[in-house]
N, C-alpha and C positions, 0 to 999 in steps of 0.2 A: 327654862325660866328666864335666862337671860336675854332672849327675844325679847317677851312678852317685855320688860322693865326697858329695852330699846322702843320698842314700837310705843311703848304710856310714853316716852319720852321727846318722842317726833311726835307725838300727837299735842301733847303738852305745849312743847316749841311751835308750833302751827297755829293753835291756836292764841300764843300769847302775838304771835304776827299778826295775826287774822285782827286780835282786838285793838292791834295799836293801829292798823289801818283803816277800821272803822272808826276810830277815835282821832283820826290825821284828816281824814277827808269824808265828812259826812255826806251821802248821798240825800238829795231832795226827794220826797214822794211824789209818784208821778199823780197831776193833777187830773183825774178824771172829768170833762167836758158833758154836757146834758146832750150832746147827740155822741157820743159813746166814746170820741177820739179823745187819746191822750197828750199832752203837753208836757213841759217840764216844768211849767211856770214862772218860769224866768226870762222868756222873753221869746221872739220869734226863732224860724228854724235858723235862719240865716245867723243870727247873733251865738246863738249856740254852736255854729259850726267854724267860727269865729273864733269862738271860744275856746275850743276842741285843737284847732290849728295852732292857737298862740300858746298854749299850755305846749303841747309836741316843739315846737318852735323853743321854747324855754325850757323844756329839757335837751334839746340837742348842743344849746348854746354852754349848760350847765355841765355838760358832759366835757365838752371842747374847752374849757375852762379848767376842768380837773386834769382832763390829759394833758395841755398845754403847761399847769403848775406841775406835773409830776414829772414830764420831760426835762423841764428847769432845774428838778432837784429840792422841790420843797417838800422841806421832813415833815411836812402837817400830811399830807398826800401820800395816802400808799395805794401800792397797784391794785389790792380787790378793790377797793374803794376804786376806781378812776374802771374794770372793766366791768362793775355791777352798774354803774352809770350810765357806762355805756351801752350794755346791754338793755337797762329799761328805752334810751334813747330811740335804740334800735327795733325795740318792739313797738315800740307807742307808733314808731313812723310806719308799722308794715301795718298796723292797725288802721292808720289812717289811710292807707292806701287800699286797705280792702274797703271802707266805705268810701272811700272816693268810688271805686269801681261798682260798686254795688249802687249808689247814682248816677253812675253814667250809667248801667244796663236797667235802672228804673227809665230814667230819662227818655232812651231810646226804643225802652218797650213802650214808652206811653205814646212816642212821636209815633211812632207805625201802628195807633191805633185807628180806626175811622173814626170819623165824626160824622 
């Protein structure tokens, strides 16, 4: 029985996360176009990808920022705080580097198509 009231309680905990970050960053619906392709409606790809960069870019500076105050000694700063930062930092960049990757072997599948 005492599982079962662990497990209701990580489930609980998940989902009280899960709502706060639906309620931090609301995602757009993707706009469906009349010949079938999707958008985000917010503007072209380029600006979105843009977009995507400076956000990773601003958490990495956000991270560099916390570790920097916590090496100093400021009592606002404690270390989960400064390596939970750092690890979103760290994800978000490996993220952007698989779609970096996954454009250039678009890219290059499309160059080596005939015309």
């Amino acid at each position: 029985m005492v599982e079962r009231a662990d497990i209701t309680g990580v489930l609980t905990q998940m989902r009280a996360i899960r709502a706060q970050m639906d309620a931090a960053a609301p995602l757009a619906p993707p706009v469906v176009r009349s010949d079938m392709t999707q958008a985000t409606g917010s503007g072209n790809f380029g600006t979105l990808l843009k977009g995507a960069v400076d956000k990773v870019n601003e958490s990495q500076l956000q991270s560099k920022e916390l570790s920097t105050a916590y090496e100093k000694g400021d009592p606002t700063v404690d270390l989960p705080q400064v390596m939970i930062s750092l690890q979103k930092s760290s994800i978000s960049f490996q993220a952007m580097l698989q779609v970096r990757n996954r454009l250039v072997s678009a890219y290059e599948d499309i160059s080596k198509m005939p015309m």
